[in-house]
VOGU-3710 file (C-alpha; in Angstrom, 3 decimals, decimal comma):
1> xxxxxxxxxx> -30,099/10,865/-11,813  -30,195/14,032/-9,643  -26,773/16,284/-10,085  -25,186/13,992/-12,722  -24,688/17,078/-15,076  -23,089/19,361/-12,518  -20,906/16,411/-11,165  -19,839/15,731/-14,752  -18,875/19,208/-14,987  -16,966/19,328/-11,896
11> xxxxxxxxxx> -15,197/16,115/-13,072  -14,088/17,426/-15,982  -12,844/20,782/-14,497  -10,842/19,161/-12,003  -9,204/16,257/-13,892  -8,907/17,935/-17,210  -5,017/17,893/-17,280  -4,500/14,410/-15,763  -6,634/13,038/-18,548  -5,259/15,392/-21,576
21> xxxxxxxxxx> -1,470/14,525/-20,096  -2,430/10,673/-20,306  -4,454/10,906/-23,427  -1,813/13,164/-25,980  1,076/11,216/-24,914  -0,768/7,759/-25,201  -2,364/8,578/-28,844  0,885/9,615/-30,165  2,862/6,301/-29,828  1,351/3,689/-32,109
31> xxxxxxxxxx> 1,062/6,677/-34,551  4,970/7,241/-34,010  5,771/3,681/-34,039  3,973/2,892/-36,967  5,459/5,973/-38,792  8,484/4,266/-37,980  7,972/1,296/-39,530  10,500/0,839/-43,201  13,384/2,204/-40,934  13,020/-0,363/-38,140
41> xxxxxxxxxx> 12,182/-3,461/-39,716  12,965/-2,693/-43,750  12,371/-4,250/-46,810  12,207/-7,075/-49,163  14,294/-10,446/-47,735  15,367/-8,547/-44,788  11,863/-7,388/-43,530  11,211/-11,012/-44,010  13,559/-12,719/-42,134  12,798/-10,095/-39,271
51> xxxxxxxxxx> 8,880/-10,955/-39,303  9,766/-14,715/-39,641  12,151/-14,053/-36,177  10,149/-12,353/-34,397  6,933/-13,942/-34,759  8,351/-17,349/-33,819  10,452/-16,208/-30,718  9,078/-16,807/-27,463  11,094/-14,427/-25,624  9,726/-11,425/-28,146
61> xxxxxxxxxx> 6,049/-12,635/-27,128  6,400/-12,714/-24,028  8,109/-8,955/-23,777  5,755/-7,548/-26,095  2,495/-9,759/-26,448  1,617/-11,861/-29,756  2,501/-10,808/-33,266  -0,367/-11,795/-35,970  0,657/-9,873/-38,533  3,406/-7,415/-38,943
71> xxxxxxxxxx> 4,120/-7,424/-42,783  2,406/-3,463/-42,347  3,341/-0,577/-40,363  -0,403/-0,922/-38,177  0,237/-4,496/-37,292  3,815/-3,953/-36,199  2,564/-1,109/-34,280  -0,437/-3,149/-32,553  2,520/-5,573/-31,193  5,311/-3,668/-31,099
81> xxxxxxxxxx> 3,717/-0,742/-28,347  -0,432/-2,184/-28,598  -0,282/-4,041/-25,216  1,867/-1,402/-23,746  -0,433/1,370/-25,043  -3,342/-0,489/-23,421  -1,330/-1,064/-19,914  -1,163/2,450/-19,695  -4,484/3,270/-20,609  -5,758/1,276/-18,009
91> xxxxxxxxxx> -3,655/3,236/-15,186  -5,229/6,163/-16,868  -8,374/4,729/-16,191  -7,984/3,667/-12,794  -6,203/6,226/-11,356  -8,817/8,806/-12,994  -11,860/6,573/-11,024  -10,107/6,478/-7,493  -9,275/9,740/-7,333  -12,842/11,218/-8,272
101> xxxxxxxxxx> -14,124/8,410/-6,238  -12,916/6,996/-2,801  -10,200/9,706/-2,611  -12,694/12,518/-2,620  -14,671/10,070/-0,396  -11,267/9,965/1,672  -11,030/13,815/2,000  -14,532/14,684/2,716  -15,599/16,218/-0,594  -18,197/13,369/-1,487
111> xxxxxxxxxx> -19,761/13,798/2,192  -20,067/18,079/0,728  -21,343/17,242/-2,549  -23,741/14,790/-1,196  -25,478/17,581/1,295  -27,193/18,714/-1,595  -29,857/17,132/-4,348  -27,391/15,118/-5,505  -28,256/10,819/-6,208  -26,133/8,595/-4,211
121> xxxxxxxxxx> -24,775/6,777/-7,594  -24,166/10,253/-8,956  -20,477/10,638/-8,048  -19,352/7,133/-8,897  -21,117/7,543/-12,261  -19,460/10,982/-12,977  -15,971/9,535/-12,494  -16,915/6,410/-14,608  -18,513/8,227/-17,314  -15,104/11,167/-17,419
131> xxxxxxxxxx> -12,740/8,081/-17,493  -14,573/6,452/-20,527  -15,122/9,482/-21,877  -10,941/9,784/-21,836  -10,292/6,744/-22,884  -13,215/7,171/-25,894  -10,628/10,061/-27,213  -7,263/7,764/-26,576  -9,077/5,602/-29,113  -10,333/8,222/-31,285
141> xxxxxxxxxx> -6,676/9,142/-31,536  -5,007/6,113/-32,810  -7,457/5,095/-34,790  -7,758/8,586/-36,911  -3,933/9,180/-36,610  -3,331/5,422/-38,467  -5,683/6,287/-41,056  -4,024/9,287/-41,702  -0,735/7,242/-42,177  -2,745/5,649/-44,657
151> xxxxxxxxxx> -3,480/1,676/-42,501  -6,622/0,104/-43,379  -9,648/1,974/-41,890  -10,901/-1,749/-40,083  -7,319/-2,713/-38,549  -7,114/1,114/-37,005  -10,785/1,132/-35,587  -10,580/-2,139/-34,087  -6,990/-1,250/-32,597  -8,051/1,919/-31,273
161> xxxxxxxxxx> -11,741/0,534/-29,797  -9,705/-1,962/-28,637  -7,482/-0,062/-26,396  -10,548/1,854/-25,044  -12,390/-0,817/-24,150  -9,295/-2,698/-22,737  -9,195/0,957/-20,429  -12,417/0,882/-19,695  -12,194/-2,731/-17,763  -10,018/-1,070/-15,427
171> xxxxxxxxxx> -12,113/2,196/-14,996  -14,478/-1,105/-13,522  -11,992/-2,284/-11,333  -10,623/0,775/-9,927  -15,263/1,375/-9,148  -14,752/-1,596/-7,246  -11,402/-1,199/-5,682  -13,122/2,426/-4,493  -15,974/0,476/-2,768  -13,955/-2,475/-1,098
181> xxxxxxxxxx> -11,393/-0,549/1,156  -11,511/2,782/3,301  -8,423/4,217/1,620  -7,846/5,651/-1,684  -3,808/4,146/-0,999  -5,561/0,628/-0,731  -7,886/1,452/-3,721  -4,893/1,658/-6,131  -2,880/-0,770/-4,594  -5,752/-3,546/-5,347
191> xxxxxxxxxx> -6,193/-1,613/-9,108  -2,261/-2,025/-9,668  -1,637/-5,369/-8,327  -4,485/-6,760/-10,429  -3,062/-5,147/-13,339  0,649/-6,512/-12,230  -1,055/-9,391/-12,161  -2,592/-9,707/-15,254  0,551/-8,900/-17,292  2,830/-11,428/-15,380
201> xxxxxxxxxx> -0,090/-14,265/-16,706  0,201/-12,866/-20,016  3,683/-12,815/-20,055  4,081/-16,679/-19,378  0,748/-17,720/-21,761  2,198/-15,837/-24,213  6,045/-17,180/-23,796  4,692/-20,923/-24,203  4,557/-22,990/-27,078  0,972/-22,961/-28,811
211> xxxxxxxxxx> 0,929/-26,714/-27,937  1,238/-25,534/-23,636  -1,485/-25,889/-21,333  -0,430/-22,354/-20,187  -1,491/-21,165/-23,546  -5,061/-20,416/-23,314  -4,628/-18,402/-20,028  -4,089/-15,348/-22,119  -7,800/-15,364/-22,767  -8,456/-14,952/-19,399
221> xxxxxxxxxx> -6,696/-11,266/-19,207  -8,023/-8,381/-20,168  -5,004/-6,069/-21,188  -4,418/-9,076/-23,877  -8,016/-8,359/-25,293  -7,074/-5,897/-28,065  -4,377/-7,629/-29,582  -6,513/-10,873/-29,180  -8,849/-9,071/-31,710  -6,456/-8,832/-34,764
231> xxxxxxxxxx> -5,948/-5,243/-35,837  -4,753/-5,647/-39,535  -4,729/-9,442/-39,458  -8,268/-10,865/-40,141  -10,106/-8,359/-36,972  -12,065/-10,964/-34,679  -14,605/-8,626/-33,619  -16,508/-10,355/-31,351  -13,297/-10,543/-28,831  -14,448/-6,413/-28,252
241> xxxxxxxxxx> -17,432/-7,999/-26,831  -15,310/-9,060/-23,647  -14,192/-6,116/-22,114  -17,507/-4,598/-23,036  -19,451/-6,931/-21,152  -16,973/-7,045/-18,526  -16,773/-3,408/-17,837  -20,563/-3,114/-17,772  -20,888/-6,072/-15,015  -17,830/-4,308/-12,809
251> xxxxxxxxxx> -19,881/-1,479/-12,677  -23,340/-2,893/-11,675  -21,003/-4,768/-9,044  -19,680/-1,117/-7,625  -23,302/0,175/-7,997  -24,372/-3,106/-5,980  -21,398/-2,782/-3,612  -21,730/1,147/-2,604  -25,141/0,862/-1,617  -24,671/-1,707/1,133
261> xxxxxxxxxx> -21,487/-0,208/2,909  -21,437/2,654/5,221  -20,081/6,563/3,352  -16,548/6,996/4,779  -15,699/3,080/5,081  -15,064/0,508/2,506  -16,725/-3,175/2,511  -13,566/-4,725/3,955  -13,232/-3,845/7,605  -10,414/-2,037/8,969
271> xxxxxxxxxx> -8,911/-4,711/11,306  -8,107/-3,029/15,147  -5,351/-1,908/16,566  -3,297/-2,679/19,396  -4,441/-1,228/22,528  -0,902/0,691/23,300  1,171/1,917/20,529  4,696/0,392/19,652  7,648/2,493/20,765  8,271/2,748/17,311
281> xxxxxxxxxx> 5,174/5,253/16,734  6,521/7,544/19,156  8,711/8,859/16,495  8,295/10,270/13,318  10,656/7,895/11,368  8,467/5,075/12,946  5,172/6,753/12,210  6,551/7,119/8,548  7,566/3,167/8,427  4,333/2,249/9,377
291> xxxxxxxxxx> 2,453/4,214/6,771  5,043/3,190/4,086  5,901/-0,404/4,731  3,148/-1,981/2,648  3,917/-0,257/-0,207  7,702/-0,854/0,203  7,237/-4,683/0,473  4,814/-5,113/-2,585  6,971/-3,053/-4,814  10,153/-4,927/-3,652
301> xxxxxxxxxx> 8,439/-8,600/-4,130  7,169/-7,148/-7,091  10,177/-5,536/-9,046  11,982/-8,876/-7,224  9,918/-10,941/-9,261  9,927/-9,271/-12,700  13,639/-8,971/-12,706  14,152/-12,737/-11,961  11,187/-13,239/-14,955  13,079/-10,814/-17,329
311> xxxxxxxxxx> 16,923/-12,432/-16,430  15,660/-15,801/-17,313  15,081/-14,343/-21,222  18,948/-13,620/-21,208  20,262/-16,705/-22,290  18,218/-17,272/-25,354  18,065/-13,237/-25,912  21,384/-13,033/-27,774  21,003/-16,026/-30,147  17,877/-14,789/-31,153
321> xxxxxxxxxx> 18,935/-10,817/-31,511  21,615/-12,760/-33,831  19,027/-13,773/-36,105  17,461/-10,639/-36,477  20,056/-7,999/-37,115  17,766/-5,062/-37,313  16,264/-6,178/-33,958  19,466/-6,693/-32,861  20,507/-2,741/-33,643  17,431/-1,984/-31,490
331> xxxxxxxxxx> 18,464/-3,655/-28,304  22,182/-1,990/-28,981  20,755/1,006/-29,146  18,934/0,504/-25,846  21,754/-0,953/-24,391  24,023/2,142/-25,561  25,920/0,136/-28,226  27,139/-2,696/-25,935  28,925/-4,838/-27,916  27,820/-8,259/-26,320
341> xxxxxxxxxx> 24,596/-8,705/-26,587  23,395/-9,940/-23,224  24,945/-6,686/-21,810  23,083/-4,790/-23,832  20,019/-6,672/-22,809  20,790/-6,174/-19,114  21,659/-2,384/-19,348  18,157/-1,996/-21,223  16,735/-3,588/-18,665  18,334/-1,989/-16,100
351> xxxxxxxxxx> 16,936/1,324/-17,998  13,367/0,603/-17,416  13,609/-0,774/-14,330  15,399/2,545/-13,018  11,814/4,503/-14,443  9,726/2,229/-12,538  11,410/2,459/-9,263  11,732/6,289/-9,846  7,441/5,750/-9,893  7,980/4,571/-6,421
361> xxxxxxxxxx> 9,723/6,384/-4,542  8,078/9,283/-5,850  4,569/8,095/-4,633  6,269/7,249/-1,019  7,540/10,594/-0,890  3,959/12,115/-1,554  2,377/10,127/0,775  4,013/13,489/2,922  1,426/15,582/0,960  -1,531/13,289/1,457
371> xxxxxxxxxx> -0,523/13,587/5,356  -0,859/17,200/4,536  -4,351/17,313/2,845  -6,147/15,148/5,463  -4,452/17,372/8,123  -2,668/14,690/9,781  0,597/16,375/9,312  -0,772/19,354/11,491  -1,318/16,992/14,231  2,044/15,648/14,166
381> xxxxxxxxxx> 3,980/19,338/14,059  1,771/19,806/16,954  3,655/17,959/19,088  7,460/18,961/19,451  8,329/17,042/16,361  9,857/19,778/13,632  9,287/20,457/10,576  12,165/19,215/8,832  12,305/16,162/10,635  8,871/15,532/9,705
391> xxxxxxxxxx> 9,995/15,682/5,783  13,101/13,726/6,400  11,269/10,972/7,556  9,379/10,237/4,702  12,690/11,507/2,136  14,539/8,992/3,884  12,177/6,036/3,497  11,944/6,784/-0,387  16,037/6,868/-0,535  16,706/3,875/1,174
401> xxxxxxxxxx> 13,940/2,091/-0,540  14,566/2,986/-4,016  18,503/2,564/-3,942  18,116/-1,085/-2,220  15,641/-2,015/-4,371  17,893/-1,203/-7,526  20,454/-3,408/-6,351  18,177/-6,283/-5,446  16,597/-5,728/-8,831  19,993/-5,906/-10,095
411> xxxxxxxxxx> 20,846/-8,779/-8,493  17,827/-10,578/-9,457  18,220/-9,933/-12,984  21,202/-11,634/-13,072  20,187/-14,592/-10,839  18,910/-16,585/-13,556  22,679/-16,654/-15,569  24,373/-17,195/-12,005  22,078/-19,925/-11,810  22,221/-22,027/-14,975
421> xxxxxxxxxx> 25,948/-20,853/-16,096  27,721/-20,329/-13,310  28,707/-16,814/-13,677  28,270/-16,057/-10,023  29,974/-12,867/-11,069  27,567/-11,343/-12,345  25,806/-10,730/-9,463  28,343/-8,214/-8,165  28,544/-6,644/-11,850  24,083/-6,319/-12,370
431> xxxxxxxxxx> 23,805/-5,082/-8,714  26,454/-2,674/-9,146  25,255/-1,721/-12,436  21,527/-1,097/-10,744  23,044/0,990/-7,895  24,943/3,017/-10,788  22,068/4,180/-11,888  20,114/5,145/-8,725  21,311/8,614/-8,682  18,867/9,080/-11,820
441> xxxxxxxxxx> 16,459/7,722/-9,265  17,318/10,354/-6,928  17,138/12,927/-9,237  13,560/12,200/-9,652  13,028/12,428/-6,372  14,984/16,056/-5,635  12,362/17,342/-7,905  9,347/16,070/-6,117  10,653/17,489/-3,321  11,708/20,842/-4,896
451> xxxxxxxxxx> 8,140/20,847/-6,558  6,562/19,948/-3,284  8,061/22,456/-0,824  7,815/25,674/-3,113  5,124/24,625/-5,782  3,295/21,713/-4,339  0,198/22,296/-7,038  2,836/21,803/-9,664  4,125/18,399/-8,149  2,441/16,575/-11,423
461> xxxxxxxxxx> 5,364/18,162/-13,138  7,461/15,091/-12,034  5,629/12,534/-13,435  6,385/14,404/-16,967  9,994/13,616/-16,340  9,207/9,793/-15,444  6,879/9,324/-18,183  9,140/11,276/-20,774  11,806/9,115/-19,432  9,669/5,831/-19,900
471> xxxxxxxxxx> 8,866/6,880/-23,682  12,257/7,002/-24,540  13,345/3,866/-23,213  10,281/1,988/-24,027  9,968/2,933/-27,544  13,060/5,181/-28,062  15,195/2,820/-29,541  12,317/2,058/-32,209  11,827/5,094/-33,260  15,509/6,074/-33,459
481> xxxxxxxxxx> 15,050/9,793/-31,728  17,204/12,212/-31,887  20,414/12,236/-29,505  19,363/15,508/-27,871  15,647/13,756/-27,005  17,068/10,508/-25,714  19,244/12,557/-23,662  16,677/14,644/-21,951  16,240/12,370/-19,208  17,579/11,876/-15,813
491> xxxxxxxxxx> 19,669/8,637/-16,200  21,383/10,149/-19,450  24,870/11,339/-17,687  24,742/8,079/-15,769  27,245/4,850/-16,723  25,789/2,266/-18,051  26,878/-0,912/-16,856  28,317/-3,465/-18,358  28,020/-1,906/-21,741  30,454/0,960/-20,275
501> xxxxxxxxxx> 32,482/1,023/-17,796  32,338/2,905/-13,981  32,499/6,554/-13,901  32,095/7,730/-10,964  32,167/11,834/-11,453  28,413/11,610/-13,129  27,445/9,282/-10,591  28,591/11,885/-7,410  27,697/15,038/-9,829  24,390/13,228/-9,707
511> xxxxxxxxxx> 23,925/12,831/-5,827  25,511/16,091/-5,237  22,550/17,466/-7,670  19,986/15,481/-5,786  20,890/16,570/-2,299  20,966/20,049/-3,575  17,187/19,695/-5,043  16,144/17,963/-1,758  17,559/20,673/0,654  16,158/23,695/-1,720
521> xxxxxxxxxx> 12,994/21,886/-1,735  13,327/21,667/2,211  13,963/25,560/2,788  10,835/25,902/0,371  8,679/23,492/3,002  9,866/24,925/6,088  8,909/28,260/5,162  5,636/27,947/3,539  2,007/26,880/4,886  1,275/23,922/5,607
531> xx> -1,859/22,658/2,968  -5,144/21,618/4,238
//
């Protein structure tokens, strides 16, 4: 294949840090987790009682996937953070593909690269190969950092081959994604609802009784795959085969797929537009609405959902935390020592749920720099539209969005005990308790725009913060970090309700902060060159 060296080369070179970022902080957390093991679940009568909990709790499978084994520190670690790990990988994956694929496609790079002696397949191979070859070292990783705790060589191969098969499915998907729309935006959004997808199904085969008709469904989802092989628990090998096999057919399908579309489009049509333009467009706020609204609807139907999913666990959460005290410690600890322990389930929920909308509102304030790079900004700031006003409107989308969605979220968490008990209550308390903790949110989103208007080639420095921040509340409480780690995040001076009550200096200290990040970053964009 003509040019396949040099593209692999100029792969590597330009994705090197987006894969190393993924790859260190993904290999480190099963090794972490499992390191963690005597302290979190103990031993003799008590680690027994724990195992016997957990393993026959629905609500525990369906947060974390299923537990085979976890009488040693490798199978507690393949359920405690495996299907995570492997959720992540895949968005490694699949992010990796789409932007060495259909956003280079996007920008006009591919159109360059092709001018030369270069085979059509050669770029879509490059990106596929780089993003297995990523998720080959992810693997590599766990599997030589749990032998080195001292697991059982079998159990830590097939848990990390596991993971980089599971990862390579989606470096499939995303291939495909790349060749069915026109947009590298579209291209992910397809990638990341499949894999919403996919972990909502798991989440209700694996929350069923083994006697359900939902129960088998879990077979049909990929991320599931790994821990569906056994690491440490009798390894069923041949479940490896799926992905494998999978993988290999969603790439002959993007091979099949890029030959018979047109360079520059995607399979799927772009439907037409209207012959005059809404009033709307003929402002920037409107323009900004228009490019944003697609992506503010899925994530709010989508966060809507999850919360509703996650509040209906709250009513058998506490009786079962009751059974298992060290669990129970856990979810304190994630719920900052709440005393009751549904509020200490709601505030941890609350804590990840603040990450994850921090995710989006970052990526609908960067849609600003994409307008940048494909020099549609310059056409706008043409016209008699400034600068600033320009920014704002996309600043002011991501605001709005992200602190309404945090009290919807909030709102819908607690639906489920308005619902069935009759605290209607609670909704006031979970939605204020979500809109407590949006200031973190905004935080998150000063920086990008700090980053973006004086250092806009360090603007991956943000996602640092919101996957540092996801660590420590995903697996934080696990490993029992330090107080000065679990503080290093932006939500940490926040109140967390209802295991504490309102405070509302951190909360204004926190939105004073924010404004002042947005306006430096603001003076730094108004000043400086506009990127092509």
């Amino acid at each position: 294949m003509s040019g396949l060296g040099d593209l692999l080369r100029l792969t590597v070179r330009r994705n090197r840090w987006f894969y190393l970022a993924w790859v260190l902080a993904l290999g480190i957390t099963p090794v972490m987790t499992a390191s963690a093991y005597e302290a979190v679940v103990g031993t003799g009568v008590k680690r027994d009682v724990l195992i016997a909990t957990l393993v026959g709790n629905p609500t525990m499978r369906a947060m974390l996937g299923p537990p085979f084994d976890l009488s040693t520190p490798g199978g507690f670690s393949a359920w405690r953070v495996g299907t995570f790990t492997a959720t992540m990988a895949c968005i490694m994956t699949a992010l990796g593909v789409i932007r060495s694929t259909r956003a280079d496609e996007e920008e006009g790079r591919t159109e360059l690269v092709r001018a030369g002696s270069v085979d059509r397949r050669a770029p879509l191979t490059a990106a596929v190969l780089v993003a297995l070859g990523a998720a080959t070292v992810l693997g590599v990783l766990i599997a030589a950092g749990l032998i080195a705790q001292g697991e059982a060589a079998s159990g830590s191969v097939a848990y990390g081959l596991g993971t980089t098969l599971v990862a390579a499915v989606f470096a499939g998907v995303a291939a495909v994604t790349a060749q069915i729309t026109a947009s590298a935006r579209a291209a992910r959004g397809m990638a990341m609802g499949a894999l919403g997808t996919m972990y909502a199904v798991r989440a209700v085969a694996d929350g069923v009784s083994d006697s359900s008709a939902l129960r088998p469904l879990h077979w049909g989802v990929p991320i599931e795959w790994m821990a569906l092989a056994r690491p440490y628990a009798g390894e069923r090998w041949w479940v490896l085969a799926l992905p494998a096999v999978l993988t290999l057919v969603l790439v002959l399908a993007a091979y099949r797929l890029e030959a018979v579309r047109d360079h520059g489009s995607g399979l799927r049509a772009t439907a037409s537009g209207r012959p005059r333009a809404k009033a709307s467009l003929l402002s920037p706020e409107g323009l900004a609405w228009r490019l944003q609204r697609g992506s503010v609807i899925g994530w709010t139907l989508g966060m809507m959902l999850f919360a509703f999913a996650m509040g209906s666990l709250s009513g058998s959460m506490g009786d079962m935390l009751k059974e298992a005290p060290v669990l129970e410690e856990i979810f304190r600890r994630m719920g900052q020592d709440a005393s009751d322990l549904v509020d200490a389930f709601y505030t941890a929920m609350l804590g990840i749920v603040g990450v994850v909308v921090a995710v989006m509102a970052v990526q609908l304030f960067q849609r600003l720099g994409q307008e940048e790079r494909r020099q549609h900004a310059e056409t706008v700031l043409a016209t008699a539209v400034p600068r600033l006003r320009f920014a704002l409107s996309h600043i002011g989308i991501a605001v709005v969005a992200a602190t309404a969605l945090m009290a919807l979220v909030g709102l819908c968490l607690a639906l489920p005990e308005a619902i069935g008990q009759g605290h209607a209550d609670r909704l006031a308390q979970i939605a204020g308790a979500g809109l407590a903790l949006a200031p973190g949110v905004l935080l998150v989103l000063g920086l990008a725009v700090l980053l973006h208007g004086w250092l806009p080639r360090l603007d991956w420095l943000t996602w640092v913060v919101v996957f540092w921040s996801l660590f420590v509340i995903w697996v934080g409480g696990t490993l029992n970090l330090p107080e000065w780690m679990k503080r290093l995040t932006p939500w940490e001076p926040l109140p967390k309700i209802p295991a504490e009550p309102m405070d509302w200096l951190p909360v204004l200290a926190c939105v004073l902060v924010a404004l002042a990040l947005i306006a430096l970053g603001l003076l730094g964009y108004r000043r400086r060159d506009i990127r092509s």
